[in-house]
C-alpha positions as CSV (number, residue, x, y, z in Angstrom):
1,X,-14.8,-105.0,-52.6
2,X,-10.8,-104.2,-51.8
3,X,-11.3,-107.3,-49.5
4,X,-12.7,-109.6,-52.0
5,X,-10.2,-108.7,-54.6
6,X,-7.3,-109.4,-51.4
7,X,-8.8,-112.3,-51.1
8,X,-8.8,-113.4,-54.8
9,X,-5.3,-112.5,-55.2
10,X,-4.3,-115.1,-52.6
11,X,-6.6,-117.5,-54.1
12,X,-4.6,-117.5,-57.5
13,X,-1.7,-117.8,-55.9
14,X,-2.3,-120.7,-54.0
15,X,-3.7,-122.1,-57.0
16,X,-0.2,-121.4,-58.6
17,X,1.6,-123.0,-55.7
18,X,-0.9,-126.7,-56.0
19,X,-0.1,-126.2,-60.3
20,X,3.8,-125.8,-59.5
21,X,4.0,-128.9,-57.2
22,X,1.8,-130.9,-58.9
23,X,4.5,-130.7,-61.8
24,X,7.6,-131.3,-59.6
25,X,8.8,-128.3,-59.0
26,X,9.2,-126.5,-55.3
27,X,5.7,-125.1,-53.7
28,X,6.7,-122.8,-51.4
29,X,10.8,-122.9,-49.7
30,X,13.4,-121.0,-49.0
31,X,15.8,-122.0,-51.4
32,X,17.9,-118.8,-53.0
33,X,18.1,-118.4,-57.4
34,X,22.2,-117.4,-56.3
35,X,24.6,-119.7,-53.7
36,X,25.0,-117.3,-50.8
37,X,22.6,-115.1,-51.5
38,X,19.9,-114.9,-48.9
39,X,16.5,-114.3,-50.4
40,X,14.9,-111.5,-48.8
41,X,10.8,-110.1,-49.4
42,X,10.0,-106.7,-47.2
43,X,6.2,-105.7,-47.3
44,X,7.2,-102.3,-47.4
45,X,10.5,-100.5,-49.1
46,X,11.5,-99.0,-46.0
47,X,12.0,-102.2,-44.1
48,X,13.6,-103.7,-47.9
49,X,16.1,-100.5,-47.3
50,X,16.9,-101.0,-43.9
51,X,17.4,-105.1,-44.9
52,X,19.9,-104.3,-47.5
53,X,22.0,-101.5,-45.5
54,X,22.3,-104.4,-43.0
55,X,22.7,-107.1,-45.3
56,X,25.1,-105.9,-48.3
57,X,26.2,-107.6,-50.9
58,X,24.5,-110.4,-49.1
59,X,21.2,-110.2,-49.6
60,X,18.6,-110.1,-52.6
61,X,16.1,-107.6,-51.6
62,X,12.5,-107.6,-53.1
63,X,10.2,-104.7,-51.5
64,X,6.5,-105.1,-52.1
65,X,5.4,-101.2,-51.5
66,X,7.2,-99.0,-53.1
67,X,5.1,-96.3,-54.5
68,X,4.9,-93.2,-52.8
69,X,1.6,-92.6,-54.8
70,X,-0.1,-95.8,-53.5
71,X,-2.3,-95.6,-50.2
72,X,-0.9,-98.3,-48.3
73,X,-4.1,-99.5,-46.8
74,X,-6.0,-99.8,-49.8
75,X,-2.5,-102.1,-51.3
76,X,-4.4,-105.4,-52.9
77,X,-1.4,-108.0,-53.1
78,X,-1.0,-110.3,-56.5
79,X,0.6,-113.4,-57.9
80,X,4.3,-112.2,-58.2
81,X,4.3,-111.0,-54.4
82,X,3.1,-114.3,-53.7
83,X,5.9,-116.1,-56.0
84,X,8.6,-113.8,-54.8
85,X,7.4,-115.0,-51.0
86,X,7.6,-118.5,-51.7
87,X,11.2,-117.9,-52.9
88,X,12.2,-116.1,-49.6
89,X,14.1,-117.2,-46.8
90,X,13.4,-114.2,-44.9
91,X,10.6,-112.1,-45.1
92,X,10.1,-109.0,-42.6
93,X,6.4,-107.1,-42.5
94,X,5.2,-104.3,-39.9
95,X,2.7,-106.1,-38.8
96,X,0.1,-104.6,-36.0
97,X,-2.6,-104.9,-38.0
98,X,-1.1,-102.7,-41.1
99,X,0.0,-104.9,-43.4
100,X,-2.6,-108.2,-43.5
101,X,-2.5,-109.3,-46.8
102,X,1.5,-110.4,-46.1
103,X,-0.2,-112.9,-43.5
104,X,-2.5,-114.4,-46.4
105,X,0.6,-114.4,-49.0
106,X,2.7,-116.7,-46.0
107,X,0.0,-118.6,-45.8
108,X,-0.3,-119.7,-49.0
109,X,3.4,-120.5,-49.4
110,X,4.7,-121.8,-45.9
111,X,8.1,-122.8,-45.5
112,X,9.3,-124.2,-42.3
113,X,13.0,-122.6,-43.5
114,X,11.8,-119.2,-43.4
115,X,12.2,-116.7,-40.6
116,X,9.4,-113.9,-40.9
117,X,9.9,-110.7,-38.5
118,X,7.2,-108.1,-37.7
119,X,8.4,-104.7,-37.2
120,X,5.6,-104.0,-34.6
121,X,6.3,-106.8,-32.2
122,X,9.6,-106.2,-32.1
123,X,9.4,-102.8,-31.5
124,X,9.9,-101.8,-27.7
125,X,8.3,-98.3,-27.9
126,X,4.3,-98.5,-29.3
127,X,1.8,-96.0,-29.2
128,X,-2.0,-96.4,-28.7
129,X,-3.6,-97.4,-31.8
130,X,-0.8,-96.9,-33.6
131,X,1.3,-99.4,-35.8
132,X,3.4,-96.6,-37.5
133,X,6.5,-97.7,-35.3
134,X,9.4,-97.6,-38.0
135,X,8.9,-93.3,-37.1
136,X,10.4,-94.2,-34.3
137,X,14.5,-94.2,-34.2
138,X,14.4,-96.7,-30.8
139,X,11.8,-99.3,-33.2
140,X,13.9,-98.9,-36.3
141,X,16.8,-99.9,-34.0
142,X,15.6,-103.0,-32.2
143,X,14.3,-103.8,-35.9
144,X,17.9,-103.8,-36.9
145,X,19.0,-105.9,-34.5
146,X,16.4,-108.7,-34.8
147,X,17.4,-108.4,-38.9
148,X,20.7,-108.6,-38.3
149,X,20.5,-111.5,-36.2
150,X,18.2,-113.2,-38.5
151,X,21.0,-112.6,-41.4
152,X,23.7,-114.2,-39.1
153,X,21.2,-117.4,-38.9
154,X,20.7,-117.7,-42.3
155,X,24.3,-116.8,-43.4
156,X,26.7,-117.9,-39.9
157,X,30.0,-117.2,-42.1
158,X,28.9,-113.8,-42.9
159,X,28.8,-112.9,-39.6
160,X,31.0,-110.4,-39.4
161,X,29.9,-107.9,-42.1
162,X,26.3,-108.5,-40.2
163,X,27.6,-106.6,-37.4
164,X,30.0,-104.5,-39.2
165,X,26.6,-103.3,-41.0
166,X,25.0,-102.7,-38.6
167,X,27.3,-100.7,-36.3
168,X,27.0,-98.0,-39.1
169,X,23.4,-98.2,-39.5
170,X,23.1,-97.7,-35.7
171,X,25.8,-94.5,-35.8
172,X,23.5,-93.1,-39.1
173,X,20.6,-93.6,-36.8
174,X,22.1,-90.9,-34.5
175,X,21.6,-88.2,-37.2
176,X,18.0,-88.8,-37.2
177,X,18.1,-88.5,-32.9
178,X,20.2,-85.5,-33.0
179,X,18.0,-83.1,-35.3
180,X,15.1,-84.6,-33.7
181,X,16.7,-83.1,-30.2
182,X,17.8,-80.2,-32.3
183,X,13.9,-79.6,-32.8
184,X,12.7,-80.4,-29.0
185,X,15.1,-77.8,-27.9
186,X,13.8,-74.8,-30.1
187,X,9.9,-75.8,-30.8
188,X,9.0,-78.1,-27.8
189,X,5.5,-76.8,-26.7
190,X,4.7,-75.4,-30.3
191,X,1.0,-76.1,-30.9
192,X,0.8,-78.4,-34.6
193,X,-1.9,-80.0,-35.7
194,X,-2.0,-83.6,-37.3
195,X,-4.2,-85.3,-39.9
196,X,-3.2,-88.7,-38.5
197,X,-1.1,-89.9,-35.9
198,X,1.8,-91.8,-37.8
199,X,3.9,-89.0,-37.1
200,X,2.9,-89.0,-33.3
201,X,6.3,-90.9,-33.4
202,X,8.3,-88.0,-33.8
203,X,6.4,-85.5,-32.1
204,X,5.7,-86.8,-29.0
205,X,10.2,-86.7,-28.7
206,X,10.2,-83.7,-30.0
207,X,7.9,-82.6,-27.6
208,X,5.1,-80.9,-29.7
209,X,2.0,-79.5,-28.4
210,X,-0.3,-82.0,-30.6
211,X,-4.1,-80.1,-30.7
212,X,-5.7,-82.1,-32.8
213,X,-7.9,-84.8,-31.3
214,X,-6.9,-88.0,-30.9
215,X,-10.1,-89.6,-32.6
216,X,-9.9,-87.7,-35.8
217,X,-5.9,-88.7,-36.1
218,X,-7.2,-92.2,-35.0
219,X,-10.3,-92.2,-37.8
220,X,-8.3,-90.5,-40.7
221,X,-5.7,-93.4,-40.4
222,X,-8.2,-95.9,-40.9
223,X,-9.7,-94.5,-43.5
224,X,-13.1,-94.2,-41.4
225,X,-14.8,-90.4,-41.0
226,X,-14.4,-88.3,-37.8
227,X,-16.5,-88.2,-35.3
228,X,-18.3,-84.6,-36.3
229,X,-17.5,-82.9,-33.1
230,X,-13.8,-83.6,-33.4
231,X,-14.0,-82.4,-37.3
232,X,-15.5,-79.0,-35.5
233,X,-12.7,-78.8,-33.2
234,X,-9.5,-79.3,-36.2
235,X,-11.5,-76.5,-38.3
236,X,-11.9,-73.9,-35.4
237,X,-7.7,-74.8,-34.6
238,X,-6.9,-73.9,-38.0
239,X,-9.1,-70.5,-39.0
240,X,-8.8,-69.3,-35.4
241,X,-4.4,-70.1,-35.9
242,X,-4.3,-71.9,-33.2
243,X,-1.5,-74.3,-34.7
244,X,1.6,-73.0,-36.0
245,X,1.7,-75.8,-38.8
246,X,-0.4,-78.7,-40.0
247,X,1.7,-82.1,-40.4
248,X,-0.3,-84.4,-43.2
249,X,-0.2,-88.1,-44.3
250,X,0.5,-87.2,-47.8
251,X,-0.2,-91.1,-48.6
252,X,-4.0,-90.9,-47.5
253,X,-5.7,-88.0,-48.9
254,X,-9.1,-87.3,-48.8
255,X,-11.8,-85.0,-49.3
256,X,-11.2,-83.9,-45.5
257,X,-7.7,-83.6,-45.2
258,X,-7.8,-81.8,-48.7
259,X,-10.2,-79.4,-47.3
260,X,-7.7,-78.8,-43.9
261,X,-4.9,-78.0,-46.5
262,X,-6.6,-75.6,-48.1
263,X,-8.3,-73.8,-44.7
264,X,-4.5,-74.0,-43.9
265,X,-3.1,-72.3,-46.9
266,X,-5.7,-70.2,-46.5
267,X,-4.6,-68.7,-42.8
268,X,-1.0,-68.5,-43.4
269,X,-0.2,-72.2,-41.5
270,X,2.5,-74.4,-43.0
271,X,1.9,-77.3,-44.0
272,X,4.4,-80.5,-44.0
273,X,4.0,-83.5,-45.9
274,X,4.6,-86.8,-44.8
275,X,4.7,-90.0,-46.2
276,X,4.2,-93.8,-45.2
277,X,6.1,-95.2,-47.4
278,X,9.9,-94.0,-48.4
279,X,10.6,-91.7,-51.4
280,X,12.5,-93.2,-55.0
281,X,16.3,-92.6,-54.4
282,X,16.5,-92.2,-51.1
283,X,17.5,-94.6,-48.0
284,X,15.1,-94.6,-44.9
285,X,17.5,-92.3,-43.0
286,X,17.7,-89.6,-45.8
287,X,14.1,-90.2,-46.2
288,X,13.8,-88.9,-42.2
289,X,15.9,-86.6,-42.3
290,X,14.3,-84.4,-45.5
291,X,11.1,-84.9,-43.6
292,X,12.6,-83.4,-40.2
293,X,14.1,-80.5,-42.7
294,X,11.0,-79.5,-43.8
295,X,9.0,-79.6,-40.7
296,X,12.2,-77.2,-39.1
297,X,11.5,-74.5,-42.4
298,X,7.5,-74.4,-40.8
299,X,8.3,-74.3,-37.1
300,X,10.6,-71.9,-37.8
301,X,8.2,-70.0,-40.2
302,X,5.1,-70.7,-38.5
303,X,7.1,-69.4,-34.9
């Protein structure tokens, strides 16, 4: 049903883009509503952040997911994502399989003027089965640099405040490495368990002791159910304390992962949300960083 609805969506918009044309006015461009203001559609408000740290003053930044509350897999995309696309001269998805409905909204508005980047096929560092790369700080840097370039070939006499942008973002970026290090250097080898493996980003560098199969991270993300032996195997890891905290997707809850949370609580084992999409008022690096305090309260309490 979510896919027929998908589906539907991008049907009515392409409907709107034949009824627009037909009266004379633009189907589909990259032409901006300000002179020297590039047009600018993220899929999800982390990317939309990063684009308007690098861009500035600029740029016009529309971000499609923005709702912490919303499950980002079950998003259904609608007429004014589409109209806001067809306005764009640059639009910039993850891609990897996580965000298809931006393909369909494209499609249905092409522009030969546009430049559209995908976070995950820029990204140099990917994990198995895993499209969650803006968790990791060498992906949200190559990302930068393919946006900023992208900026400077939209807007050539900006230039300069391109780079100047992002030679901050990349020195902001270090905070992010540093308390990541911070956390490999007291709690690398600490057993934790995860309910999905977008934060196998951050774990893996800070060299935690992952327990929790692979499979059930894998399933969870998708949004399929575990295989039952692996569901066995997280329930024995928490009420026998075998992890020191349990790291949740705090975007894709369901009966399972509520259940985990409460065996958790239960035992004594902290428990740190995460989310998939960034807070209100924050900017992706804060958004990292309150994450990466948290998780240092429950190694620190779990230890």
């Amino acid at each position: 049903m979510v896919g027929v609805k998908r589906d539907l969506g991008c049907i009515l918009f392409a409907l709107f883009c034949l009824l627009l044309s037909a009266c004379g006015g633009p189907a589909g461009g990259g032409s901006t509503t300000t002179p020297g203001i590039i047009n600018v559609v993220a899929a999800e408000n982390f990317y939309g952040d990063i684009v308007q740290q690098l861009g500035g003053k600029h740029v016009a930044v529309t971000s499609v997911l923005s709702d912490p509350n919303v499950d980002p897999h079950e998003y259904e995309s609608n007429v004014q994502n589409g109209i806001a696309v067809s306005k764009a001269q640059l639009v910039i998805a993850n891609g990897g399989g996580y965000d298809g409905w931006m393909d369909k909204l494209l499609s249905a508005a092409p522009s030969s003027n546009r430049i559209v980047l995908k976070g995950f096929d820029i990204a140099p560092h990917k994990l198995t089965d895993n499209e969650h790369v803006w968790y990791g700080v060498d992906n949200v840097q190559a990302i930068a640099q393919s946006i900023t370039a992208a900026l400077t070939k939209l807007d050539a006499a900006d230039r300069k405040a391109f780079d100047s942008n992002l030679q901050v973002f990349t020195r902001s970026l270090g905070q992010i490495t540093q308390k990541i290090g911070d956390l490999k250097a007291k709690y690398a080898g600490t057993p934790v368990g995860l309910t999905e493996t977008i934060f196998l980003y951050q774990s893996q560098p800070m060299g935690l002791n992952v327990l929790t199969p692979f499979d059930f991270q894998k399933a969870v993300a998708e949004s399929n159910d575990p295989p039952a032996d692996t569901v066995v195997t997280v329930n024995t890891q928490i009420s026998q304390r075998r992890i020191k905290v349990l790291i949740y997707n705090a975007q894709t809850i369901t009966p399972l992962t509520t259940r985990l949370q409460d065996a958790a609580r239960t035992e004594g084992i902290p428990i740190v949300p995460v989310t998939e999409t960034m807070p209100t008022g924050r900017d992706y690096q804060q958004w990292m960083l309150d994450q990466l305090a948290v998780l240092e309260q429950a190694l620190q309490s779990g230890k």
